[in-house]
FIKOLZA-1660 file (N, C-alpha, C; in steps of 0.1 Angstrom, whole numbers, plus 5000, padded with zeros to 4 digits):
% residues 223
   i   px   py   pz ch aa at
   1 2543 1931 6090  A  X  N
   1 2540 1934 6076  A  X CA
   1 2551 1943 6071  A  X  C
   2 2557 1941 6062  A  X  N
   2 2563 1947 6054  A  X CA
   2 2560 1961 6052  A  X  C
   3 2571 1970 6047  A  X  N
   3 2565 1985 6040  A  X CA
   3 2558 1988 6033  A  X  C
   4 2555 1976 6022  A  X  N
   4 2550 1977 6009  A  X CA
   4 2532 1974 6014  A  X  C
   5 2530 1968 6024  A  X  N
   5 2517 1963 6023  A  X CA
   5 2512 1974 6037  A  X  C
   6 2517 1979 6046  A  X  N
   6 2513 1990 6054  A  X CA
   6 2506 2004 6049  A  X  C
   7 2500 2002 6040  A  X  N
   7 2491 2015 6033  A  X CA
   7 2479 2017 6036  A  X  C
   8 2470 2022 6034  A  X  N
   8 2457 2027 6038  A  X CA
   8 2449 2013 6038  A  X  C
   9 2454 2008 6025  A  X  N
   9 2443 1999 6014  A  X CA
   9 2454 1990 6010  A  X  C
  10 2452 1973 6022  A  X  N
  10 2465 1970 6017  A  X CA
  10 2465 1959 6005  A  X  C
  11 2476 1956 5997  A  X  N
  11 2469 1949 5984  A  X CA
  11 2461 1935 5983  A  X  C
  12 2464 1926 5996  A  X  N
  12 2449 1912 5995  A  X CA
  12 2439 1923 5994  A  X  C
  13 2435 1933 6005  A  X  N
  13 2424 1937 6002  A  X CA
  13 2414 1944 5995  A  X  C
  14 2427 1950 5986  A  X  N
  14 2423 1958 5975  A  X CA
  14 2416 1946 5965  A  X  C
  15 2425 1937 5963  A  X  N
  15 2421 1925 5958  A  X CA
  15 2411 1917 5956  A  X  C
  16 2406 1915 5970  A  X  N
  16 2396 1908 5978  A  X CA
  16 2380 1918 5972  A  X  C
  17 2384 1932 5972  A  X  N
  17 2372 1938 5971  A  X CA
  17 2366 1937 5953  A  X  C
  18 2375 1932 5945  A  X  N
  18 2373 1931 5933  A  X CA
  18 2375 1917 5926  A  X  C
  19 2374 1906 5928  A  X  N
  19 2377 1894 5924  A  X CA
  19 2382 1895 5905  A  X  C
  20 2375 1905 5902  A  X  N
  20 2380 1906 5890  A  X CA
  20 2391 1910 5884  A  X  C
  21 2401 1916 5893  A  X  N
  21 2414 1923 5889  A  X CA
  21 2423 1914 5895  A  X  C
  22 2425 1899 5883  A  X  N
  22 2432 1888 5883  A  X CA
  22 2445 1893 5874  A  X  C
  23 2457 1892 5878  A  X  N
  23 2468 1892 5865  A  X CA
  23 2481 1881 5873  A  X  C
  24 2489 1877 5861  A  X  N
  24 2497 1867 5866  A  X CA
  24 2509 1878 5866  A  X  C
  25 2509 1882 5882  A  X  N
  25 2525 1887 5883  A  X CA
  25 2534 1880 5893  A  X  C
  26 2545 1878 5887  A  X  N
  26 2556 1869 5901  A  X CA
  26 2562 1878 5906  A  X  C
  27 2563 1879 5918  A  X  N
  27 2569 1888 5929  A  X CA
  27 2578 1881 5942  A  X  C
  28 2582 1887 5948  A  X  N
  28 2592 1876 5960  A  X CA
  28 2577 1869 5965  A  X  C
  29 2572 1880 5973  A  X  N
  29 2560 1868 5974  A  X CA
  29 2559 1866 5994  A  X  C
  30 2552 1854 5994  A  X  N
  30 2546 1849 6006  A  X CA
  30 2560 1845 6015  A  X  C
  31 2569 1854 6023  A  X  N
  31 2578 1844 6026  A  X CA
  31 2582 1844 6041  A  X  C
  32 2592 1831 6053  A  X  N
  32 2586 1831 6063  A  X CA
  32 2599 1843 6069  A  X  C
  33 2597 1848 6077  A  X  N
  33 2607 1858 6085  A  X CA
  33 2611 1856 6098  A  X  C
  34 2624 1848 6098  A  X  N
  34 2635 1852 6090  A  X CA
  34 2635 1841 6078  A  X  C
  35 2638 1842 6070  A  X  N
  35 2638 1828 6061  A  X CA
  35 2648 1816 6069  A  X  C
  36 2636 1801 6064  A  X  N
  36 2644 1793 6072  A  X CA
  36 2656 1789 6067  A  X  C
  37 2660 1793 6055  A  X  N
  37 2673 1784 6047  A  X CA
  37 2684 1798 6051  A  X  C
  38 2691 1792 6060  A  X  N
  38 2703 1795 6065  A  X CA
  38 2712 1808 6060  A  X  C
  39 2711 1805 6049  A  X  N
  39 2718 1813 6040  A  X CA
  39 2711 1825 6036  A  X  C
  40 2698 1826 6043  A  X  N
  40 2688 1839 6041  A  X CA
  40 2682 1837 6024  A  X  C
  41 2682 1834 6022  A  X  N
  41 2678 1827 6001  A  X CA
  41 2664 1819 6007  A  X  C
  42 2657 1829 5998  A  X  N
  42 2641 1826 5995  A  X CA
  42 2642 1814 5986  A  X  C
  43 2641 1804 5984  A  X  N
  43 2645 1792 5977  A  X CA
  43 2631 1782 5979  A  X  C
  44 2628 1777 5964  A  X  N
  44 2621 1768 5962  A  X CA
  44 2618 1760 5979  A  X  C
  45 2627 1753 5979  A  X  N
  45 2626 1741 5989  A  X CA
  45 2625 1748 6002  A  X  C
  46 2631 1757 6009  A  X  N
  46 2628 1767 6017  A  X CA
  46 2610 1770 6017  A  X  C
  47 2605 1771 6012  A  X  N
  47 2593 1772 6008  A  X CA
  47 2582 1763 6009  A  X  C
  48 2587 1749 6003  A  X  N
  48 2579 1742 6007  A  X CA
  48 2579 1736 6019  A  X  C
  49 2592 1736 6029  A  X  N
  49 2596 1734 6045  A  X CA
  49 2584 1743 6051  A  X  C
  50 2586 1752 6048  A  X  N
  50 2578 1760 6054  A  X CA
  50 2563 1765 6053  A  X  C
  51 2559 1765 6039  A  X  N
  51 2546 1761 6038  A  X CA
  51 2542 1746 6048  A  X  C
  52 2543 1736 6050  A  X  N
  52 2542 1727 6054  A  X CA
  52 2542 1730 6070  A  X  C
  53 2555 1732 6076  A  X  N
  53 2556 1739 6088  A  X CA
  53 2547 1744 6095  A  X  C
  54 2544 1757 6090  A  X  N
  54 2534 1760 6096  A  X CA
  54 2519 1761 6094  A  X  C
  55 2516 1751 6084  A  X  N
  55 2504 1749 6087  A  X CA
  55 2499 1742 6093  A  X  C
  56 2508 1725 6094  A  X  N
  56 2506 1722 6105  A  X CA
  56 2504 1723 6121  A  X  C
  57 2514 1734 6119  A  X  N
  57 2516 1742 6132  A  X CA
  57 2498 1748 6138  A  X  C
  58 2496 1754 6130  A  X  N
  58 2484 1767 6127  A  X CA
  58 2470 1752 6133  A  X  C
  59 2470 1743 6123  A  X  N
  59 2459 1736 6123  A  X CA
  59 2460 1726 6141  A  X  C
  60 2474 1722 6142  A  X  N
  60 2479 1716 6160  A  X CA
  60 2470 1729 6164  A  X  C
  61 2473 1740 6163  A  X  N
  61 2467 1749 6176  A  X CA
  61 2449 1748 6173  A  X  C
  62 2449 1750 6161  A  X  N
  62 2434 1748 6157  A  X CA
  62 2425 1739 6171  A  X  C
  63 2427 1727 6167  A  X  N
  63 2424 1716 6170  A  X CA
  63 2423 1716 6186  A  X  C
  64 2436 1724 6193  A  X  N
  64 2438 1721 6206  A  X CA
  64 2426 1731 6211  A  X  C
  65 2422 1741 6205  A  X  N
  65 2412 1752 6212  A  X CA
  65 2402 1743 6210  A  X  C
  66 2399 1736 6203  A  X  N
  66 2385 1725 6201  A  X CA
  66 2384 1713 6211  A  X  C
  67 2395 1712 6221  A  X  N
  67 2394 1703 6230  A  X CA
  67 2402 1689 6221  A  X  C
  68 2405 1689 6210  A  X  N
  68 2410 1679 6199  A  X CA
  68 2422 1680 6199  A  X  C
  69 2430 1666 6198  A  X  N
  69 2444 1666 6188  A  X CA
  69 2444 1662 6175  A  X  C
  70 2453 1671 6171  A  X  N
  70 2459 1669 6157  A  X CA
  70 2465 1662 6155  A  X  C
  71 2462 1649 6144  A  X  N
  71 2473 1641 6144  A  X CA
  71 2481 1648 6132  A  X  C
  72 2495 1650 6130  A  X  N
  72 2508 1653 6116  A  X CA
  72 2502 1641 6109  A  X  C
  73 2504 1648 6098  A  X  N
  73 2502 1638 6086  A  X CA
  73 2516 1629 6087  A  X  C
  74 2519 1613 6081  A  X  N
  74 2525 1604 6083  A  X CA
  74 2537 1606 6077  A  X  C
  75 2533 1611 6060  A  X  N
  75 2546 1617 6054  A  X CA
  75 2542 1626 6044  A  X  C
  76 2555 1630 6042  A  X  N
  76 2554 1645 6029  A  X CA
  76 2562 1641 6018  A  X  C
  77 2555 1635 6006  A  X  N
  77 2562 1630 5996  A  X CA
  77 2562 1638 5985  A  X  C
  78 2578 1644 5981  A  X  N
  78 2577 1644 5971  A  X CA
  78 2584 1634 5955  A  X  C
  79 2570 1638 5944  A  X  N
  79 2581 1625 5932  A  X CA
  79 2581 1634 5922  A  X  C
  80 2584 1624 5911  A  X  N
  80 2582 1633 5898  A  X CA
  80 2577 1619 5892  A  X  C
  81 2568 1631 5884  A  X  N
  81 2556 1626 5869  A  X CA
  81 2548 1613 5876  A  X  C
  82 2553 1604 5867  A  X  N
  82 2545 1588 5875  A  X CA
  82 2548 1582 5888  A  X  C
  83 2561 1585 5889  A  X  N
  83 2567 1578 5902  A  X CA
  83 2564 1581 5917  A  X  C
  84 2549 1585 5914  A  X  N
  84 2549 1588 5935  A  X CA
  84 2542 1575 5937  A  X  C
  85 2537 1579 5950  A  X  N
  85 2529 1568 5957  A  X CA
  85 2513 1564 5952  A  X  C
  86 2510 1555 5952  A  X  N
  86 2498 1555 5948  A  X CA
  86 2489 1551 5962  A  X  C
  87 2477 1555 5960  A  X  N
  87 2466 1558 5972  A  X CA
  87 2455 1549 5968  A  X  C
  88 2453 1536 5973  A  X  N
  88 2442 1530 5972  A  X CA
  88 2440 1525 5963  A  X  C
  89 2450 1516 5959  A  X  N
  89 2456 1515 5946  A  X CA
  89 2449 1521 5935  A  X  C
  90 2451 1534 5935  A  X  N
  90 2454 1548 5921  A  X CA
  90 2467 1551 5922  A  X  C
  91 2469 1553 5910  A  X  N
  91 2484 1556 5910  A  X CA
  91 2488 1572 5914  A  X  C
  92 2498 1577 5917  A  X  N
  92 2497 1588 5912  A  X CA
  92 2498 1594 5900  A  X  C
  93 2496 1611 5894  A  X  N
  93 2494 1613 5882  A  X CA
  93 2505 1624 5886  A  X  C
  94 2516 1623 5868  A  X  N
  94 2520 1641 5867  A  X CA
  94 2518 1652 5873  A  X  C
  95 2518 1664 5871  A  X  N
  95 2514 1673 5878  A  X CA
  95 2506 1674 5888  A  X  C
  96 2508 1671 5899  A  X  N
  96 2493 1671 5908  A  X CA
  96 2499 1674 5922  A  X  C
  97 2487 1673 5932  A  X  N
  97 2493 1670 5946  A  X CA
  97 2479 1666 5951  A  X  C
  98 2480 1655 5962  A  X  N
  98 2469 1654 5968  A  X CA
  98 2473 1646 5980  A  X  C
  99 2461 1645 5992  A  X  N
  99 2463 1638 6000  A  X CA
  99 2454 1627 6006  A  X  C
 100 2463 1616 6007  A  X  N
 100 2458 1606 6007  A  X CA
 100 2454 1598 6021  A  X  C
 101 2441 1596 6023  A  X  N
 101 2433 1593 6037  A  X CA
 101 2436 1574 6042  A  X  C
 102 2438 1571 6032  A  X  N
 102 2443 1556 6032  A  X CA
 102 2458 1555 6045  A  X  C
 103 2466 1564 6038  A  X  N
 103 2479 1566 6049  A  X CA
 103 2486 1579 6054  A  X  C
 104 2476 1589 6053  A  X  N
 104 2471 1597 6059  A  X CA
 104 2486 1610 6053  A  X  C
 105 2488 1608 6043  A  X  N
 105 2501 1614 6043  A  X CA
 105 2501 1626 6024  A  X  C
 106 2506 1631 6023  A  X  N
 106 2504 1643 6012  A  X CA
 106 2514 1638 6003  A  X  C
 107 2510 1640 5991  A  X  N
 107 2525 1637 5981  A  X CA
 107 2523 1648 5968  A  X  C
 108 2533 1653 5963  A  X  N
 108 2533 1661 5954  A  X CA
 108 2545 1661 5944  A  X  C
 109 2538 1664 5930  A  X  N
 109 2549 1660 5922  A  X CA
 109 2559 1678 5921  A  X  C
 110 2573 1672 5927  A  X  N
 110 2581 1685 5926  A  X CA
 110 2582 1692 5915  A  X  C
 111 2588 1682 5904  A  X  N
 111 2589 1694 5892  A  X CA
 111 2576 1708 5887  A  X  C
 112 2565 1696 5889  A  X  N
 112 2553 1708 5882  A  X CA
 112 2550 1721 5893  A  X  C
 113 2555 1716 5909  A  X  N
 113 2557 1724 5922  A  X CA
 113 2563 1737 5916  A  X  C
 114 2577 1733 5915  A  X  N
 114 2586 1737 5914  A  X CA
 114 2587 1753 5903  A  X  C
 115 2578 1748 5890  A  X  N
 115 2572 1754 5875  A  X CA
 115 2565 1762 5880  A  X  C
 116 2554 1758 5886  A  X  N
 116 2550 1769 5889  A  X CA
 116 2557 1782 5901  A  X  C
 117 2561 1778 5913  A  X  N
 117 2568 1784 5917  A  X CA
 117 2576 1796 5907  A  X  C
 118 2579 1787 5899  A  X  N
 118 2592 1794 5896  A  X CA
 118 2580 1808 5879  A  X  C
 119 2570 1806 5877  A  X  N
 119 2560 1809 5867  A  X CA
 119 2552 1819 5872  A  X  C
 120 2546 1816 5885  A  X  N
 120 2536 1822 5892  A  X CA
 120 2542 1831 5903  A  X  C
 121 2552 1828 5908  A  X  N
 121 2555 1830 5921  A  X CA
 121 2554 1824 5931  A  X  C
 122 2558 1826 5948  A  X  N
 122 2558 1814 5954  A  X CA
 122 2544 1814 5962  A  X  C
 123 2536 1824 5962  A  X  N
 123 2521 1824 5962  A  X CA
 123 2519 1811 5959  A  X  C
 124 2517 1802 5947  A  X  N
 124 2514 1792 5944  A  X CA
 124 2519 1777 5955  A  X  C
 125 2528 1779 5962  A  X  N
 125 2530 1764 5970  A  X CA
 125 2521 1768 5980  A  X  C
 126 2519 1787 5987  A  X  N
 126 2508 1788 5997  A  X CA
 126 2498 1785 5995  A  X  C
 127 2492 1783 5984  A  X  N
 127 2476 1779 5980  A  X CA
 127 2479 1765 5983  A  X  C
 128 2483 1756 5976  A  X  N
 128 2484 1745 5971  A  X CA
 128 2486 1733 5987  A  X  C
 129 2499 1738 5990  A  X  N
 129 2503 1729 6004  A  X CA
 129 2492 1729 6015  A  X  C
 130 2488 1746 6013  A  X  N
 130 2475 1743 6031  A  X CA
 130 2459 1739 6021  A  X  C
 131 2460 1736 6010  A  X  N
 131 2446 1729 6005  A  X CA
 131 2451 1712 6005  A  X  C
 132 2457 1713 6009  A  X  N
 132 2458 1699 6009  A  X CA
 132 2460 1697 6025  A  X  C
 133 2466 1700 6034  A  X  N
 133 2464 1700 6046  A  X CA
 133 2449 1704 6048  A  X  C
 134 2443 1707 6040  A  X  N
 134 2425 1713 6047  A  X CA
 134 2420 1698 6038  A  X  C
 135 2425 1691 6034  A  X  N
 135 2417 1677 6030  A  X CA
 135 2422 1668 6043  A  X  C
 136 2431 1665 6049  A  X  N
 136 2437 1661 6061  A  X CA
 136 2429 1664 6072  A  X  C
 137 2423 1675 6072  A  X  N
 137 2421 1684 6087  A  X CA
 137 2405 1671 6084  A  X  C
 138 2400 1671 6072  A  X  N
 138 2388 1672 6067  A  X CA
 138 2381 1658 6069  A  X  C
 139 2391 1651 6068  A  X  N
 139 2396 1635 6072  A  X CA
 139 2397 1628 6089  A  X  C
 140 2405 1639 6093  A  X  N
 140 2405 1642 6111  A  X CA
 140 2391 1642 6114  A  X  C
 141 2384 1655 6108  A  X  N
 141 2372 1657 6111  A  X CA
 141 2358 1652 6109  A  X  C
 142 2364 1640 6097  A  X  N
 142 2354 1633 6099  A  X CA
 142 2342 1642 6088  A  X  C
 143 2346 1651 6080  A  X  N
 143 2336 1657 6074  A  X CA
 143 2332 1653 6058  A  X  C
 144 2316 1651 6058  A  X  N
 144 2311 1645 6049  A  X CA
 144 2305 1650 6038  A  X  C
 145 2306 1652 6025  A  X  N
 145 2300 1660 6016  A  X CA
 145 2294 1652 6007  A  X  C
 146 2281 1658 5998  A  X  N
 146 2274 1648 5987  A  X CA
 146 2284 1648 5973  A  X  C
 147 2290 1660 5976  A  X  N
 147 2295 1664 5963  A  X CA
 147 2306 1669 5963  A  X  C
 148 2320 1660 5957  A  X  N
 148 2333 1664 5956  A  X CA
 148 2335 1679 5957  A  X  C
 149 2329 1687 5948  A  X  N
 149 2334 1701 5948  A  X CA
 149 2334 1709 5959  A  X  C
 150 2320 1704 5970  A  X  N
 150 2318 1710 5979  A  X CA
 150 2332 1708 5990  A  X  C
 151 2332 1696 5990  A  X  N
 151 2348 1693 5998  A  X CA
 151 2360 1699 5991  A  X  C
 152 2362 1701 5979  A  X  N
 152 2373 1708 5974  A  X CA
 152 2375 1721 5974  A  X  C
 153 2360 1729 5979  A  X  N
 153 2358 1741 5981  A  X CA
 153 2360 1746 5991  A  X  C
 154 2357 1741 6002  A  X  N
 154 2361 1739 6017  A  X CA
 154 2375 1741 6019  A  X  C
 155 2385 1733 6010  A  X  N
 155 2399 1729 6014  A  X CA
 155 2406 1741 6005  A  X  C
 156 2400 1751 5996  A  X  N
 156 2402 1762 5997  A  X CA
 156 2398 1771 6007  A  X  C
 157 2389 1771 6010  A  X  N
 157 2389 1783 6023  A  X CA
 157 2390 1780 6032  A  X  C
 158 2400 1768 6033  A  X  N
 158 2406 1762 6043  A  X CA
 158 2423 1764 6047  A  X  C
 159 2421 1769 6031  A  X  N
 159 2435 1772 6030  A  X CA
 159 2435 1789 6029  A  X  C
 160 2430 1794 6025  A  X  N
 160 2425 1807 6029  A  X CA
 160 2431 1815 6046  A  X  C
 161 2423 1805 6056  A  X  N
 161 2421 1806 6066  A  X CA
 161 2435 1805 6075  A  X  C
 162 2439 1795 6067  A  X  N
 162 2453 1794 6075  A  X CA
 162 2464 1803 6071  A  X  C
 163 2464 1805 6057  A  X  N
 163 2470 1814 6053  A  X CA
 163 2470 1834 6057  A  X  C
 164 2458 1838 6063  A  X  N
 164 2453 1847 6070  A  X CA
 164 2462 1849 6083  A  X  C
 165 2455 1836 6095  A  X  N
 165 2463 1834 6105  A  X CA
 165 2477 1836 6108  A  X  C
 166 2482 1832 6098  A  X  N
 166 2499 1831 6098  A  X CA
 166 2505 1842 6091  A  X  C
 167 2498 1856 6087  A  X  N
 167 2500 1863 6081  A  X CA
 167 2501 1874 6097  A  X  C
 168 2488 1873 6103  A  X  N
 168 2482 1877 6114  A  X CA
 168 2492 1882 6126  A  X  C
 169 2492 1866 6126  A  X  N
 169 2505 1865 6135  A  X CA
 169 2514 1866 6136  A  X  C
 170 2521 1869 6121  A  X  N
 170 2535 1877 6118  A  X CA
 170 2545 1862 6111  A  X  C
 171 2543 1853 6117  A  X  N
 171 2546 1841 6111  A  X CA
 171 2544 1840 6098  A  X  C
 172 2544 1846 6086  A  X  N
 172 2547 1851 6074  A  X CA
 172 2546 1866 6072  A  X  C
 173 2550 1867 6065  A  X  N
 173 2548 1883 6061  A  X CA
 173 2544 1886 6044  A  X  C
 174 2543 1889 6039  A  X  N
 174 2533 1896 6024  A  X CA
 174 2543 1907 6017  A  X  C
 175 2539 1903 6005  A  X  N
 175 2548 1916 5996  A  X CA
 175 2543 1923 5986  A  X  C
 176 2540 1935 5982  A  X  N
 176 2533 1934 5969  A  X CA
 176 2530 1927 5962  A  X  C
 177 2517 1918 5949  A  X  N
 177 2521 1915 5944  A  X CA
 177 2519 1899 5945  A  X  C
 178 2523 1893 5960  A  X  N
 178 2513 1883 5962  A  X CA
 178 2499 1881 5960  A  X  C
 179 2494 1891 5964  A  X  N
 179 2475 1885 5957  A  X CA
 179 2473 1882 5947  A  X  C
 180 2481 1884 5936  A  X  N
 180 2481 1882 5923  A  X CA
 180 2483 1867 5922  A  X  C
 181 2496 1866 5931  A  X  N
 181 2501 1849 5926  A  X CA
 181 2493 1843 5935  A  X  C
 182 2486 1847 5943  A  X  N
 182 2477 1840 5951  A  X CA
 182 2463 1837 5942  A  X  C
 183 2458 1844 5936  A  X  N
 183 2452 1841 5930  A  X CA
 183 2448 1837 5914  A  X  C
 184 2461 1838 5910  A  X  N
 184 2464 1835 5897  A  X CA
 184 2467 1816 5898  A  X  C
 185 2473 1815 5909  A  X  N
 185 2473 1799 5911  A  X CA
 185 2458 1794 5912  A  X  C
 186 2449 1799 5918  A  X  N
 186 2435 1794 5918  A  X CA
 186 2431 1793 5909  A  X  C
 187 2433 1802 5898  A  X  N
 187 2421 1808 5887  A  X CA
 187 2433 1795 5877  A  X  C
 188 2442 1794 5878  A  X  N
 188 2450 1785 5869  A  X CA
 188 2444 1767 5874  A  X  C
 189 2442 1766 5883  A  X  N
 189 2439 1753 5886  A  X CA
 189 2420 1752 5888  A  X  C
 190 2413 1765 5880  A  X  N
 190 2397 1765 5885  A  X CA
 190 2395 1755 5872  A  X  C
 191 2385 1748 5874  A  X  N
 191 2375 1740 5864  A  X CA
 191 2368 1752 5849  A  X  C
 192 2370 1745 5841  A  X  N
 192 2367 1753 5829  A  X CA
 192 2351 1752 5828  A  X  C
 193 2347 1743 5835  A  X  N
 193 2330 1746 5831  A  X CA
 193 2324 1743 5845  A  X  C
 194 2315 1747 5844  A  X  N
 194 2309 1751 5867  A  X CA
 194 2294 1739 5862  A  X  C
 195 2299 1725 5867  A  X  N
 195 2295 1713 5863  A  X CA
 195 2298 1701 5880  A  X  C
 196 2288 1708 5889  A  X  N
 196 2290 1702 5900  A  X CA
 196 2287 1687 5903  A  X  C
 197 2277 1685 5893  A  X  N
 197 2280 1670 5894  A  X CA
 197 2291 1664 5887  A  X  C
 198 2303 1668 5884  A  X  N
 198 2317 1660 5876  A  X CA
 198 2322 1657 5891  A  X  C
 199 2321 1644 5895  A  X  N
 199 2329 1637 5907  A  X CA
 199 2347 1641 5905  A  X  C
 200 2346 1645 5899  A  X  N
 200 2365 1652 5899  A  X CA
 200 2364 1663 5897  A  X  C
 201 2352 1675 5902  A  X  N
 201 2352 1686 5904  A  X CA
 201 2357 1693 5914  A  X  C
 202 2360 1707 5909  A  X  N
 202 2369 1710 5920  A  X CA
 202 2367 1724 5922  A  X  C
 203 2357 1734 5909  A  X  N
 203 2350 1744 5912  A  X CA
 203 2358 1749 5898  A  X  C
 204 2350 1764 5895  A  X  N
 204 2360 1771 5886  A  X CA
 204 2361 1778 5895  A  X  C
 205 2373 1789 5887  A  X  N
 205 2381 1795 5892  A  X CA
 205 2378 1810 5898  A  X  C
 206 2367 1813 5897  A  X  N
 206 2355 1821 5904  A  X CA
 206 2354 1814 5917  A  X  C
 207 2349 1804 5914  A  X  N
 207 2346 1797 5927  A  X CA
 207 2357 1795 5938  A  X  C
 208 2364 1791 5931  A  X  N
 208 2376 1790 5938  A  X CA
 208 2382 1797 5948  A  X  C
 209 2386 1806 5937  A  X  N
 209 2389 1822 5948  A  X CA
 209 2378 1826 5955  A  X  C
 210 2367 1824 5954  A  X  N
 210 2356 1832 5964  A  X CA
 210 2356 1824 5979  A  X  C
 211 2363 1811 5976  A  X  N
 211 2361 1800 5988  A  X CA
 211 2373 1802 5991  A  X  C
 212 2385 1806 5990  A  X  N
 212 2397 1809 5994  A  X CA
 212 2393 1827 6001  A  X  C
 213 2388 1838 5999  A  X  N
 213 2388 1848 5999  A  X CA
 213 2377 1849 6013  A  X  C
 214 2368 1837 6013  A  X  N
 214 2353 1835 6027  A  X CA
 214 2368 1829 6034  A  X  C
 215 2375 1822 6035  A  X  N
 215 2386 1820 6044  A  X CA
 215 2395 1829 6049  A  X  C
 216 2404 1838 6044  A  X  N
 216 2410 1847 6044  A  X CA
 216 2404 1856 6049  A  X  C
 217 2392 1865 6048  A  X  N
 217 2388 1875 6057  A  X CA
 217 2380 1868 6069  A  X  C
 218 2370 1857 6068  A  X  N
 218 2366 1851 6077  A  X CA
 218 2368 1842 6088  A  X  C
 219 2383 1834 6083  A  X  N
 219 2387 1824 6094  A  X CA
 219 2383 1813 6090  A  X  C
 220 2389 1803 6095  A  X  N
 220 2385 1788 6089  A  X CA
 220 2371 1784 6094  A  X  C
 221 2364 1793 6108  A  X  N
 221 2354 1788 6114  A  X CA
 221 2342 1798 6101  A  X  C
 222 2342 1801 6091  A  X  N
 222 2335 1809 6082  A  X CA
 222 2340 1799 6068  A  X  C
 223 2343 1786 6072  A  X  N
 223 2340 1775 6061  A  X CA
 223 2334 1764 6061  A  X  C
% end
C-alpha cells in the first residue's frame, strides 16, 4: 500500500463505515505495480489490460481452491456506440458493457469506457470490468436467481471481492481518493427507483454499493 492509504483509518474504510460520504473525485486511482505499459504511464488502455488480467487471474485461483477450473472468457471486445457484438441476437447498445453466456465472452463500448475513466477516475473500469467477470464466474457456476437484480447484485459484490483480494495481495495498490471513484461509478450507474420487479434491474445505487462494500470487507464467499 501506498503512503497515502497507511494511516490509522485507511480511506475504503473510512468510507465503507459511512456509505453516505459519496463525492465524485478523480484521483490516479486503482493502479497495477509496477504499471504494465512499459513506459511506466498509467494510461487508459493500461487499465483495462489489467483490470482484466487480474481478475481472471484472482477468479483461475478462486475456482482451483474449489476443486474447479476456470474456464477464460472466449473474448474481450471492445466497440463503439452500435457496432459491437450482439448476444442472442440483441444487439449491442451505446454505452454499456456486458457479458455474454451465449459465447461466453465480455464486450464493452470503449468510448463511454474510456469518458468515464477519464470523468470519474480509473476506479470506474475496477468496478465495471470484475462485475462483469462476476456474471461469467455466475454462468460457470451455474447460479440461478428469480430476479435479475438479485444476480446483478451479486456481480457487484463480486466484484467487490475481487477487487479486495488483489489489493491484499499487493497486486494493486490504492491511492487517496479511490473510494470516491469507486463508488461514485456505482452510485452513477444505481437505478433511480428501488423497483425489483423491473427485469432490467440492477439495484439503486444504495444498493449497489452496499453489495459491492459485503464483498470488499467480506470476500466473495460473503456473496
Amino acid at each position: 500500500m501506498r503512503e497515502a492509504v497507511t494511516r490509522a483509518l485507511p480511506p475504503l474504510t473510512r468510507l465503507f463505515a459511512g456509505l453516505a460520504a459519496i463525492a465524485l473525485v478523480a484521483a490516479c486511482g486503482v493502479v497495477r505495480s509496477p504499471s504494465m505499459d512499459q513506459r511506466g504511464a498509467d494510461s487508459f488502455e493500461d487499465d483495462i489490460v489489467t483490470a482484466r488480467t487480474l481478475t481472471e487471474e484472482f477468479w483461475s485461483r478462486q475456482f482451483q481452491q474449489l476443486g474447479r477450473t476456470y474456464r477464460p472468457i472466449s473474448d474481450f471486445i471492445p466497440y463503439s456506440g452500435e457496432a459491437g457484438p450482439s448476444c442472442g441476437g440483441q444487439p449491442a447498445v451505446p454505452n454499456n458493457a456486458f457479458y455474454c453466456p451465449l459465447g461466453h465472452f465480455i464486450a464493452f463500448d470503449q468510448n463511454w469506457m474510456e469518458a468515464l475513466w477519464n470523468e470519474m477516475g480509473d476506479g470506474s473500469v475496477y468496478v465495471i470490468i470484475p462485475h462483469e467477470f462476476g456474471h461469467a464466474v455466475q454462468a460457470q457456476l451455474r447460479t440461478d436467481f428469480s430476479l435479475n437484480v438479485q444476480m446483478e447484485l451479486q456481480a457487484d459484490c463480486y466484484a467487490g471481492g475481487a477487487l479486495s483480494a488483489l489489493v491484499a495481495s499487493g497486486a494493486l495498490t490504492t491511492d487517496e481518493g479511490d473510494e470516491y471513484e469507486l463508488f461514485a461509478s456505482l452510485a452513477a450507474a444505481g437505478d433511480p427507483t428501488d423497483d425489483w420487479l423491473d427485469p432490467a434491474a440492477h439495484g439503486t445505487a444504495e444498493q449497489r454499493q452496499t453489495a459491492f462494500v459485503r464483498g470488499y470487507r467480506g470476500g466473495v464467499g460473503a456473496c
